[in-house]
PyMOL CGO cylinders between C-alpha atoms (Angstrom):
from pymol import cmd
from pymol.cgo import CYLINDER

trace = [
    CYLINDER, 112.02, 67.77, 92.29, 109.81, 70.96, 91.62, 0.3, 1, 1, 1, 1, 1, 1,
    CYLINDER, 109.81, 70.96, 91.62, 110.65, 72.25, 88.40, 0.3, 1, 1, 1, 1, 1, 1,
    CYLINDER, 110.65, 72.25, 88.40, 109.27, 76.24, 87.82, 0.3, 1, 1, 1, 1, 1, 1,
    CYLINDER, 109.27, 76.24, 87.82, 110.57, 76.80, 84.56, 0.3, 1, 1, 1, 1, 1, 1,
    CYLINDER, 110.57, 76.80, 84.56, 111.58, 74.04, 82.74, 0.3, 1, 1, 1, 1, 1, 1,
    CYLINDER, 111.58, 74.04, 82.74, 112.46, 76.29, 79.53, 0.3, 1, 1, 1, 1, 1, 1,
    CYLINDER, 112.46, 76.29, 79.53, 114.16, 79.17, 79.06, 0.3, 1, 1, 1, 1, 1, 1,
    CYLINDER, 114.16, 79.17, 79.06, 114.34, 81.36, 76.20, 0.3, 1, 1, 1, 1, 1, 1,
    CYLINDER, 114.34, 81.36, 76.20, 117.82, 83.48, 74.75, 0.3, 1, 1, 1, 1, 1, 1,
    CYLINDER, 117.82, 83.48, 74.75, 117.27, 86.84, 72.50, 0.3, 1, 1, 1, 1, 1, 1,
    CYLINDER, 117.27, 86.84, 72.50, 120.65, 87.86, 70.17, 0.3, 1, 1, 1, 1, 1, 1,
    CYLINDER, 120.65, 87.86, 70.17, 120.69, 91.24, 70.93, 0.3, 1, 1, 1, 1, 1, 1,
    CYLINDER, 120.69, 91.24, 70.93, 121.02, 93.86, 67.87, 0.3, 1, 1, 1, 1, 1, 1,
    CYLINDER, 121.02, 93.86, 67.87, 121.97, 96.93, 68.65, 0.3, 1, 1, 1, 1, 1, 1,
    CYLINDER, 121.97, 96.93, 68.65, 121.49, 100.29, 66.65, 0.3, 1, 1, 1, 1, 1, 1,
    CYLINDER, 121.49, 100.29, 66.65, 124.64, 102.41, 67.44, 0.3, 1, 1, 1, 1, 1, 1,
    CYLINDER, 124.64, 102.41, 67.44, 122.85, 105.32, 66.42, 0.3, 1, 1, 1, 1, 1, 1,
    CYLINDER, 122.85, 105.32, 66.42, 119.79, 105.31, 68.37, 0.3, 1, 1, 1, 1, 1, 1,
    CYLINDER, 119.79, 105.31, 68.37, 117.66, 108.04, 68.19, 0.3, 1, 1, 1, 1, 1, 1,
    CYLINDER, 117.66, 108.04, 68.19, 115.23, 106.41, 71.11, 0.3, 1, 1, 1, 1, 1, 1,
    CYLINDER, 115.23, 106.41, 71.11, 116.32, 106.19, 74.62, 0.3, 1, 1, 1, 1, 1, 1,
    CYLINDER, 116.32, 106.19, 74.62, 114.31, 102.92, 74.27, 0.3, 1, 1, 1, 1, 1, 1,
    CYLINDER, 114.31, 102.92, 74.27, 116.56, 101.60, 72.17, 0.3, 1, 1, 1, 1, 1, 1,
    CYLINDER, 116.56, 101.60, 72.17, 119.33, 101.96, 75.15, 0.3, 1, 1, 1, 1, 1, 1,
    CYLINDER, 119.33, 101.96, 75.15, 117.13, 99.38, 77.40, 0.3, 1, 1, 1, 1, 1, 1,
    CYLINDER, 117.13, 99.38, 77.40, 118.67, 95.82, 78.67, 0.3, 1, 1, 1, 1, 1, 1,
    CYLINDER, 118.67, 95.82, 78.67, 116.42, 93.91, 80.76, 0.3, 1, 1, 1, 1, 1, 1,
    CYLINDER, 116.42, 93.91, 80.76, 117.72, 90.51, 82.08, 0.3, 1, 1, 1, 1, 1, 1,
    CYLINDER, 117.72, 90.51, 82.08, 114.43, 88.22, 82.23, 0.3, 1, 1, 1, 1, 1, 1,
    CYLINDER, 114.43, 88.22, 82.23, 115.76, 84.66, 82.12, 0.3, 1, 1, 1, 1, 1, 1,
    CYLINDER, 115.76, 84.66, 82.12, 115.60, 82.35, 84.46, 0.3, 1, 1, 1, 1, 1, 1,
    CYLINDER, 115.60, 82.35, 84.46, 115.99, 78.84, 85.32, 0.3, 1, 1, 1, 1, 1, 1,
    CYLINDER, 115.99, 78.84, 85.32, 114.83, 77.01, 88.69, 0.3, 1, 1, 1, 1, 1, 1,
    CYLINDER, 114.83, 77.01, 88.69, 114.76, 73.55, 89.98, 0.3, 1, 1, 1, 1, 1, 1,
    CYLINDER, 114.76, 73.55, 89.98, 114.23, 72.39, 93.49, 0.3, 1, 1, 1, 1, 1, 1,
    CYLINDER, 114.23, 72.39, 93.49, 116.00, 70.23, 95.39, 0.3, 1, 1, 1, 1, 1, 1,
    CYLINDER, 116.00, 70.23, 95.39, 117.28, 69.85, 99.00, 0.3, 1, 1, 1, 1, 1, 1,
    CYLINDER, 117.28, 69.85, 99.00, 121.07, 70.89, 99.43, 0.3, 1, 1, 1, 1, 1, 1,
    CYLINDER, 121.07, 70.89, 99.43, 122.08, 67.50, 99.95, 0.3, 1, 1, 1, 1, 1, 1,
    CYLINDER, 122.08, 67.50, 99.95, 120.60, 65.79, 96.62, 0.3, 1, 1, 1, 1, 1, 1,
    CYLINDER, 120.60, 65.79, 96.62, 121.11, 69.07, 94.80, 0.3, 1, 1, 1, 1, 1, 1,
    CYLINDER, 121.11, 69.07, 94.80, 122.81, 68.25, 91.39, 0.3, 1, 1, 1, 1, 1, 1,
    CYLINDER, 122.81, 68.25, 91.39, 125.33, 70.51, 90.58, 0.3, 1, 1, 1, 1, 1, 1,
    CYLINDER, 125.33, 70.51, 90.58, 125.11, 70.13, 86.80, 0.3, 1, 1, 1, 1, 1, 1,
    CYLINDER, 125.11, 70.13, 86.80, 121.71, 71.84, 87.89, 0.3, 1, 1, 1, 1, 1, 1,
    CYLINDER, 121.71, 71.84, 87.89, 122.77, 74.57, 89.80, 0.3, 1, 1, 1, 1, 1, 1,
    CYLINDER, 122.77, 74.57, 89.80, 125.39, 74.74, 87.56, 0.3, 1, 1, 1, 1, 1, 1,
    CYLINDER, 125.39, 74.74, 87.56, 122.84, 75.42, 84.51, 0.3, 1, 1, 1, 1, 1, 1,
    CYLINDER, 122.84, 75.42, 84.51, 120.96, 78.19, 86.89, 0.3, 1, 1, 1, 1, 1, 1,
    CYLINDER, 120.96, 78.19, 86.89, 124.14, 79.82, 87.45, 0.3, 1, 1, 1, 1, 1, 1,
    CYLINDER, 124.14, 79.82, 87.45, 124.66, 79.93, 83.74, 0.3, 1, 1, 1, 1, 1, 1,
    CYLINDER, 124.66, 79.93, 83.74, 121.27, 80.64, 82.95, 0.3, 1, 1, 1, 1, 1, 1,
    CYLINDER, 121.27, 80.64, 82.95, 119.97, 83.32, 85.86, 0.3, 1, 1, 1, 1, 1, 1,
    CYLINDER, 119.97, 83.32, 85.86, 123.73, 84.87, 86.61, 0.3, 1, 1, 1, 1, 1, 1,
    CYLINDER, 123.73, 84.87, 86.61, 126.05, 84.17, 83.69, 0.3, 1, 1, 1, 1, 1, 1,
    CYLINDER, 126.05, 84.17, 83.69, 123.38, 85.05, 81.21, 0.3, 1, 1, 1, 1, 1, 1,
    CYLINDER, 123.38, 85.05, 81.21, 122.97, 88.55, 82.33, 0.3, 1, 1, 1, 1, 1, 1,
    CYLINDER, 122.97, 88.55, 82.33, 126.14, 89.68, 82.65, 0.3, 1, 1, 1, 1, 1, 1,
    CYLINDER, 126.14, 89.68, 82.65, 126.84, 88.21, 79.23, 0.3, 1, 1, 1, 1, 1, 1,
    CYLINDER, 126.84, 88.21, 79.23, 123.89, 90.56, 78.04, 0.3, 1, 1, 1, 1, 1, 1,
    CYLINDER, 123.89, 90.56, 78.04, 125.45, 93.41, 80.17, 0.3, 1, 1, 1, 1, 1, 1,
    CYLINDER, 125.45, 93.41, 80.17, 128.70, 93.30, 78.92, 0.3, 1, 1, 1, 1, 1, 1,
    CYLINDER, 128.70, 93.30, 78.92, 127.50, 93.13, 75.35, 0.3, 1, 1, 1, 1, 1, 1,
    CYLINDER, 127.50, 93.13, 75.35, 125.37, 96.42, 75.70, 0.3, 1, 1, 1, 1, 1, 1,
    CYLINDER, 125.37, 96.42, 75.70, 127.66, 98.18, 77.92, 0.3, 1, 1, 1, 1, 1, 1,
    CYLINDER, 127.66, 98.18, 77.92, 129.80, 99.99, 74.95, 0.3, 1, 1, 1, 1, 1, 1,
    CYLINDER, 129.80, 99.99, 74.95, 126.30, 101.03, 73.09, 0.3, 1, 1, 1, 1, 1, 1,
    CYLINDER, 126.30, 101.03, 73.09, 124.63, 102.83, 76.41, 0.3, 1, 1, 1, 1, 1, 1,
    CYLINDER, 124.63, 102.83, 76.41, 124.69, 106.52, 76.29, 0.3, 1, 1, 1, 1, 1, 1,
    CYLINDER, 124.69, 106.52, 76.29, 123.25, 109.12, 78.61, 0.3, 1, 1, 1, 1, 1, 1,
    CYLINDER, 123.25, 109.12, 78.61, 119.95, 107.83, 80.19, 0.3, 1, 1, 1, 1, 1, 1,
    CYLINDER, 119.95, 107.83, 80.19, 120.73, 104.05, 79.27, 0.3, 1, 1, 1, 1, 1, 1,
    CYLINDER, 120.73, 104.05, 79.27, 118.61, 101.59, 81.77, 0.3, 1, 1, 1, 1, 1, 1,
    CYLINDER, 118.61, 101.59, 81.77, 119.63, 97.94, 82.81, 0.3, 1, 1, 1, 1, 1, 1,
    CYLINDER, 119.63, 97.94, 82.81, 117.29, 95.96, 84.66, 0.3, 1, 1, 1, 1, 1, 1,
    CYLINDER, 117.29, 95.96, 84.66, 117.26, 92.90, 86.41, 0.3, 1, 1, 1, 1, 1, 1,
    CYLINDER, 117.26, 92.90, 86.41, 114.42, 90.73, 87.16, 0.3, 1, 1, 1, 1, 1, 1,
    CYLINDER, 114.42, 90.73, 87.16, 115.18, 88.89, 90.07, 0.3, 1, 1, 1, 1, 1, 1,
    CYLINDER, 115.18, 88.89, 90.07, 112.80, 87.72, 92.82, 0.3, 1, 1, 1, 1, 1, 1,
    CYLINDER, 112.80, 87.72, 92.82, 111.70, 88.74, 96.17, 0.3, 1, 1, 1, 1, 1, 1,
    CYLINDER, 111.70, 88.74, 96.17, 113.22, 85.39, 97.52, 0.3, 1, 1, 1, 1, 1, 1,
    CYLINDER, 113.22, 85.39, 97.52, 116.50, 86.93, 97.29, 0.3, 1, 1, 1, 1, 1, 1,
    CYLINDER, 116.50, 86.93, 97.29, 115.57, 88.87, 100.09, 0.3, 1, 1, 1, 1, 1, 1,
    CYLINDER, 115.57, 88.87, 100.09, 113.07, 86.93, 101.98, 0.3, 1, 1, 1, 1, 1, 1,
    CYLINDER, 113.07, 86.93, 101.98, 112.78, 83.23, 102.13, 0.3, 1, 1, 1, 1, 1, 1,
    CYLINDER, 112.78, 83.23, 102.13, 109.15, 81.99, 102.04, 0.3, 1, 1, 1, 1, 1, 1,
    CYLINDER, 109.15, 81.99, 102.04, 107.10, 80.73, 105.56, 0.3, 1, 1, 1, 1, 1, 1,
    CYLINDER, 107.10, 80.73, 105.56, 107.34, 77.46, 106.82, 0.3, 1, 1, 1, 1, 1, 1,
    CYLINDER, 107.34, 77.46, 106.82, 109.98, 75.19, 105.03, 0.3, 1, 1, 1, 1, 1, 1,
    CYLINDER, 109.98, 75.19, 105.03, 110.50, 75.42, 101.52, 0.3, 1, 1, 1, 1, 1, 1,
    CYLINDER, 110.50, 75.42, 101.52, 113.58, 73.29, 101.55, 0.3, 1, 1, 1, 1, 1, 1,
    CYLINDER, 113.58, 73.29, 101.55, 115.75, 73.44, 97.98, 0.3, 1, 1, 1, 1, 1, 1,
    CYLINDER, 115.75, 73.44, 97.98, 114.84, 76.69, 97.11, 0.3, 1, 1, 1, 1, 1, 1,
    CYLINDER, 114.84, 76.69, 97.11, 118.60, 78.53, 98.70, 0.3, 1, 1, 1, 1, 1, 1,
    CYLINDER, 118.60, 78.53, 98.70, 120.28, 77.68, 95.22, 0.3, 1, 1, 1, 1, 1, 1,
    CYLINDER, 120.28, 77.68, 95.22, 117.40, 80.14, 93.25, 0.3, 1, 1, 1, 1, 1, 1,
    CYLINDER, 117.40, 80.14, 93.25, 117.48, 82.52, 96.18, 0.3, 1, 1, 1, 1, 1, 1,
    CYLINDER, 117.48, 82.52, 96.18, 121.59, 82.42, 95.51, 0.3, 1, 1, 1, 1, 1, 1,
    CYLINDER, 121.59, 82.42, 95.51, 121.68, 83.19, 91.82, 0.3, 1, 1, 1, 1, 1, 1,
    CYLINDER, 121.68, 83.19, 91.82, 118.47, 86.03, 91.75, 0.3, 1, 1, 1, 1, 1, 1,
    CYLINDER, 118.47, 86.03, 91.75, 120.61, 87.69, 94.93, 0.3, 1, 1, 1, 1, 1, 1,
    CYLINDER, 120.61, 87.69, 94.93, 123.41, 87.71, 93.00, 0.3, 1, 1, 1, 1, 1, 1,
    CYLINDER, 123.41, 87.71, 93.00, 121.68, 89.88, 90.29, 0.3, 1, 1, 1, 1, 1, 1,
    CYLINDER, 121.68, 89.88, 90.29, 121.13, 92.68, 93.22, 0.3, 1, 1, 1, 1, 1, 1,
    CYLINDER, 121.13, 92.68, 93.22, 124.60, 92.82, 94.06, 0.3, 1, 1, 1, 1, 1, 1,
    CYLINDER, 124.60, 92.82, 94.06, 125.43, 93.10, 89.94, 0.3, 1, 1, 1, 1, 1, 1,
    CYLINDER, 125.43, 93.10, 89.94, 122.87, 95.61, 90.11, 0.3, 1, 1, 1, 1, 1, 1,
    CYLINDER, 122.87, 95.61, 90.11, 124.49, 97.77, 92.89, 0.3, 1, 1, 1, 1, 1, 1,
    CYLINDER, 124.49, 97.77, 92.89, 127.99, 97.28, 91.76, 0.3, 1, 1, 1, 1, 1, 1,
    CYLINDER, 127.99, 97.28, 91.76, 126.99, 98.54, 88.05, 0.3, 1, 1, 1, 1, 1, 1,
    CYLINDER, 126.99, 98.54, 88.05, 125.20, 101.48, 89.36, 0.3, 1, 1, 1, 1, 1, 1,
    CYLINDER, 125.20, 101.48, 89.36, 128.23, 103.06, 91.38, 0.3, 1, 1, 1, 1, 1, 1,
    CYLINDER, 128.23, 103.06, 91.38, 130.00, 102.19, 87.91, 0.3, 1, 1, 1, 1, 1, 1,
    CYLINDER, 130.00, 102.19, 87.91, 127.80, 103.37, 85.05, 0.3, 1, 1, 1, 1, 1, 1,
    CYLINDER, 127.80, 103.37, 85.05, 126.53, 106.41, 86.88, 0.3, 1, 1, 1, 1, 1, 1,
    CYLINDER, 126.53, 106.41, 86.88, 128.79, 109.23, 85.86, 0.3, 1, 1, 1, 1, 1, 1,
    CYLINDER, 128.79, 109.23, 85.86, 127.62, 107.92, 82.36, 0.3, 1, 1, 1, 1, 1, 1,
    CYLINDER, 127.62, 107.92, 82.36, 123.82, 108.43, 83.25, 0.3, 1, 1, 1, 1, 1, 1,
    CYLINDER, 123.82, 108.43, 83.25, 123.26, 104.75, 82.75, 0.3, 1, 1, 1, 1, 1, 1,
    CYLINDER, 123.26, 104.75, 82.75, 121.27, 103.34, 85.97, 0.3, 1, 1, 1, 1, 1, 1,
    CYLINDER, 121.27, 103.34, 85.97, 121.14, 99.52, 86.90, 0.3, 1, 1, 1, 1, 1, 1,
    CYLINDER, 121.14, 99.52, 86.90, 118.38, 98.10, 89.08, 0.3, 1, 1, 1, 1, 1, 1,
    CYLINDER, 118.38, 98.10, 89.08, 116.74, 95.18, 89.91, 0.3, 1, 1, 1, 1, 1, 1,
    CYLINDER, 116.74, 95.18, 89.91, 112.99, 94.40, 89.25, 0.3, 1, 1, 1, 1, 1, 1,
    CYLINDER, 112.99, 94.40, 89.25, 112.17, 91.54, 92.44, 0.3, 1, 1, 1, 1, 1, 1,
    CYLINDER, 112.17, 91.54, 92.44, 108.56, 90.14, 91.79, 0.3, 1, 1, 1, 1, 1, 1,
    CYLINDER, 108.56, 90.14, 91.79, 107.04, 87.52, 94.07, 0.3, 1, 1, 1, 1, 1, 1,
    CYLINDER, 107.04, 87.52, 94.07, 104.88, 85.27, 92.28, 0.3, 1, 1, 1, 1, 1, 1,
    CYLINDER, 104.88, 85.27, 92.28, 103.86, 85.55, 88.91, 0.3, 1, 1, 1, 1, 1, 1,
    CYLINDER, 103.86, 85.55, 88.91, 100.90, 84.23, 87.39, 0.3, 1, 1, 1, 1, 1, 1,
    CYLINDER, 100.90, 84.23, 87.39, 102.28, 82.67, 84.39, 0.3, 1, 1, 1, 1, 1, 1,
    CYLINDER, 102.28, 82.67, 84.39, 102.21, 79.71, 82.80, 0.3, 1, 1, 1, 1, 1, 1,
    CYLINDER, 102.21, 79.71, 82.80, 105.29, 78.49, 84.14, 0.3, 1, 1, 1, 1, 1, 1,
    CYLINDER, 105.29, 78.49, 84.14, 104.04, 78.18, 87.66, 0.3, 1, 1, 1, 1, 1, 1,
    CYLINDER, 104.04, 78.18, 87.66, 102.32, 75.15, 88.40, 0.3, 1, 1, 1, 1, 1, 1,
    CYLINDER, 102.32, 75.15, 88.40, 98.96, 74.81, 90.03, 0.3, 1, 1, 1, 1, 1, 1,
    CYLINDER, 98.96, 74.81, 90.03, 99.91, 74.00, 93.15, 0.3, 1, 1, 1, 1, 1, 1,
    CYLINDER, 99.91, 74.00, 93.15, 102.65, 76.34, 93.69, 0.3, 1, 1, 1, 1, 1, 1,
    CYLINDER, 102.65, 76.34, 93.69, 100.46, 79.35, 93.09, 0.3, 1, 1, 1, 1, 1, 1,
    CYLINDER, 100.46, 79.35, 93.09, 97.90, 78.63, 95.62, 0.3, 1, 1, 1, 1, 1, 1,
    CYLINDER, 97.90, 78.63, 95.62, 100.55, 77.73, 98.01, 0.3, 1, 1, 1, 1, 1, 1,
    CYLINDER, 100.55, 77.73, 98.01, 102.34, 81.14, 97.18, 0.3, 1, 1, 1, 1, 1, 1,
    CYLINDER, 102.34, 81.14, 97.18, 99.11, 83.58, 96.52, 0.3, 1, 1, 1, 1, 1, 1,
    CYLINDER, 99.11, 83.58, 96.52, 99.02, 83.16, 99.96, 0.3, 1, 1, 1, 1, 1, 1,
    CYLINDER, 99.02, 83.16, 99.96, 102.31, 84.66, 101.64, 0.3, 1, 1, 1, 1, 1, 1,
    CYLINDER, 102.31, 84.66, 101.64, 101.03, 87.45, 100.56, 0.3, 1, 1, 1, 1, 1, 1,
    CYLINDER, 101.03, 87.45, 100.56, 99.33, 90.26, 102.27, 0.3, 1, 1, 1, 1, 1, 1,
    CYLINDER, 99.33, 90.26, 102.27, 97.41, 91.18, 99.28, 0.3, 1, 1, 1, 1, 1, 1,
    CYLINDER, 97.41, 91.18, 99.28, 96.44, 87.55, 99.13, 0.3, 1, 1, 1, 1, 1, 1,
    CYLINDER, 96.44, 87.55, 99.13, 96.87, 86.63, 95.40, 0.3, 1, 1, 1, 1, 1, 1,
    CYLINDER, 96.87, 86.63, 95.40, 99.81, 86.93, 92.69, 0.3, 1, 1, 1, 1, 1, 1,
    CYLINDER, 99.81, 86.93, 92.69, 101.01, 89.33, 90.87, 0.3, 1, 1, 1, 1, 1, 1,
    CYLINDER, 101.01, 89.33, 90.87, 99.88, 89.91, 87.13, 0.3, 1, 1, 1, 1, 1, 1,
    CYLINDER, 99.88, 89.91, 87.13, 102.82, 90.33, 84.16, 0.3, 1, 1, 1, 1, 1, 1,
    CYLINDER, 102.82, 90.33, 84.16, 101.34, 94.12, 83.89, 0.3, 1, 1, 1, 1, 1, 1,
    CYLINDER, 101.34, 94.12, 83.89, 102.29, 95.17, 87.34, 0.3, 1, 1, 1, 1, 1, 1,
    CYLINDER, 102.29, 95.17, 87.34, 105.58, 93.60, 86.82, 0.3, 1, 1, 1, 1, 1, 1,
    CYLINDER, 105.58, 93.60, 86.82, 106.00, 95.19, 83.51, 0.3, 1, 1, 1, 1, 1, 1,
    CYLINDER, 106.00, 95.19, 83.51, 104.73, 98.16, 84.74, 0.3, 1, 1, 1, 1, 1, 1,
    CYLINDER, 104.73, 98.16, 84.74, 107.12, 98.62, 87.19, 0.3, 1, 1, 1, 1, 1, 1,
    CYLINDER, 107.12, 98.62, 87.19, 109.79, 97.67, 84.86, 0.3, 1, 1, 1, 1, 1, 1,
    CYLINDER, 109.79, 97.67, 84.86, 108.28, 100.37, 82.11, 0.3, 1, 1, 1, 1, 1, 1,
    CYLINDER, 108.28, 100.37, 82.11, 108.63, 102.57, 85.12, 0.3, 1, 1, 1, 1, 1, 1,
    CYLINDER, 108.63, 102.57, 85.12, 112.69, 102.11, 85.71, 0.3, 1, 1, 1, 1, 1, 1,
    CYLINDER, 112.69, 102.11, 85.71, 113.45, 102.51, 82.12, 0.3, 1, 1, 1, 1, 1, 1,
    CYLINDER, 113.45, 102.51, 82.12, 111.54, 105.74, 81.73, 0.3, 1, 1, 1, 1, 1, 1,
    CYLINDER, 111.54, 105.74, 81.73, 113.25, 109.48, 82.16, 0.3, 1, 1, 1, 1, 1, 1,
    CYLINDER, 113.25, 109.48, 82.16, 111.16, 109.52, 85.39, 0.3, 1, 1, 1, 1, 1, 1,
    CYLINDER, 111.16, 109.52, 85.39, 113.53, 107.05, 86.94, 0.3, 1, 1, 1, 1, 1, 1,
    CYLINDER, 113.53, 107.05, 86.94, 116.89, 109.04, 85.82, 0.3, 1, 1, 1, 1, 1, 1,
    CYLINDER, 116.89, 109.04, 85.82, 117.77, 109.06, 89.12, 0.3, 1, 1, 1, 1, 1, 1,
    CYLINDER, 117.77, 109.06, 89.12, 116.96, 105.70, 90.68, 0.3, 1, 1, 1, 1, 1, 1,
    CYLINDER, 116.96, 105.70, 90.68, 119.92, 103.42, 90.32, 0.3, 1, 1, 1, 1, 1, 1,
    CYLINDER, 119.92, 103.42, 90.32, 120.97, 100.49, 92.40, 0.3, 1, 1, 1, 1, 1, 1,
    CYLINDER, 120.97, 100.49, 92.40, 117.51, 100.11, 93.80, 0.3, 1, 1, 1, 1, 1, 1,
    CYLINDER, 117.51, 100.11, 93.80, 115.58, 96.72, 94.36, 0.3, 1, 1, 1, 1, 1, 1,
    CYLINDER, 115.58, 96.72, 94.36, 112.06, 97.19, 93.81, 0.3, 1, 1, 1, 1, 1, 1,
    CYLINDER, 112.06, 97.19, 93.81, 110.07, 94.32, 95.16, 0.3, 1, 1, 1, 1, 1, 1,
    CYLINDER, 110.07, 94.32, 95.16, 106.54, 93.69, 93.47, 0.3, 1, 1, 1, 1, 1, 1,
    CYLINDER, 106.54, 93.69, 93.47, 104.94, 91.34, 95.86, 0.3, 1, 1, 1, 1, 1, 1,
    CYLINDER, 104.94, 91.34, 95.86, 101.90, 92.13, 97.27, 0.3, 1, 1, 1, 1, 1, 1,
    CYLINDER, 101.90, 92.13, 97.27, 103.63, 92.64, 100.67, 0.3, 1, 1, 1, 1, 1, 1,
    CYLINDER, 103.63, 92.64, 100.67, 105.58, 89.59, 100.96, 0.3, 1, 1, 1, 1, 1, 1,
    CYLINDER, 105.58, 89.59, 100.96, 108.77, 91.66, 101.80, 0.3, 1, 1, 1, 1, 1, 1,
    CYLINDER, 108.77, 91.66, 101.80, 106.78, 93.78, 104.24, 0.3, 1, 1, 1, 1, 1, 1,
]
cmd.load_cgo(trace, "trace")
């Protein structure tokens, strides 16, 4: 068992109802758990636990904000590009993850045909790999190099590109997934 985040982290929301900052209108769903396993020896109190944390715990957070979003209110979804593409060669155990960061897209899409004629927009961030602590050794070498660009990504370029949805220049890109992968999804 490969274990990429073995801790995850919850933030209680507080929200100001009478926000004078469109920043203070922002949800981003960052949380995520991920174990690996093959389908047959997958646990389900496991994948049960990534459901809760990667799937559950953002539409918790969704519904929550939903009522204090006014006109230009963001959500965004970090998901990963393995929702859309599964890595070369075989990376066996990793179709649970791929299930619950796909699932985030589809919340994504569904929540911007909703929240639309409120000029809320919902997208999905979908980063390849991150070089973060929570990525062993061994994985990141492996993974710098399904990418064209040849390396992994840094937190700025994903936060960048996250800075990027919630700003007034994206007010009208909604129910997009923006892979930042260094070509992975090419």
């Amino acid at each position: 068992m490969d274990t990429f985040c073995p801790r995850t982290s919850w933030i209680s929301p507080r929200w100001n109802t009478s926000a004078a900052s469109p920043a203070e209108h922002i949800v981003v769903n960052n949380a995520f758990a991920a174990e690996v396993h093959p389908l047959a020896d997958f646990p389900l109190e496991v994948f049960d636990r990534m459901v809760s944390v990667n799937i559950r715990g953002a539409w918790i957070a969704v519904q929550a904000a939903e009522p204090h979003l006014g006109e230009g209110g963001r959500i965004i979804n970090i998901g990963s590009v393995f929702a859309q593409r599964q890595p070369p060669g075989s990376m066996a155990g990793i179709a649970a993850y791929n299930l619950t960061k796909a699932a985030l897209e589809g919340m994504a899409r569904g929540l911007a045909r909703e929240l639309a004629p409120r000029g809320i927009t919902a997208n999905t961030v979908l980063p390849g790999a991150v070089d973060t602590e929570a990525l062993p050794a061994h994985m990141a070498e492996l993974i710098s190099q399904w990418a064209p660009a040849g390396r992994l990504a840094t937190t700025a370029e994903v936060a960048n590109t996250v800075s990027f949805l919630a700003s007034e220049d994206a007010s009208f890109v909604t129910g997009v997934s923006l892979p930042v992968d260094g070509g992975f999804a090419a």
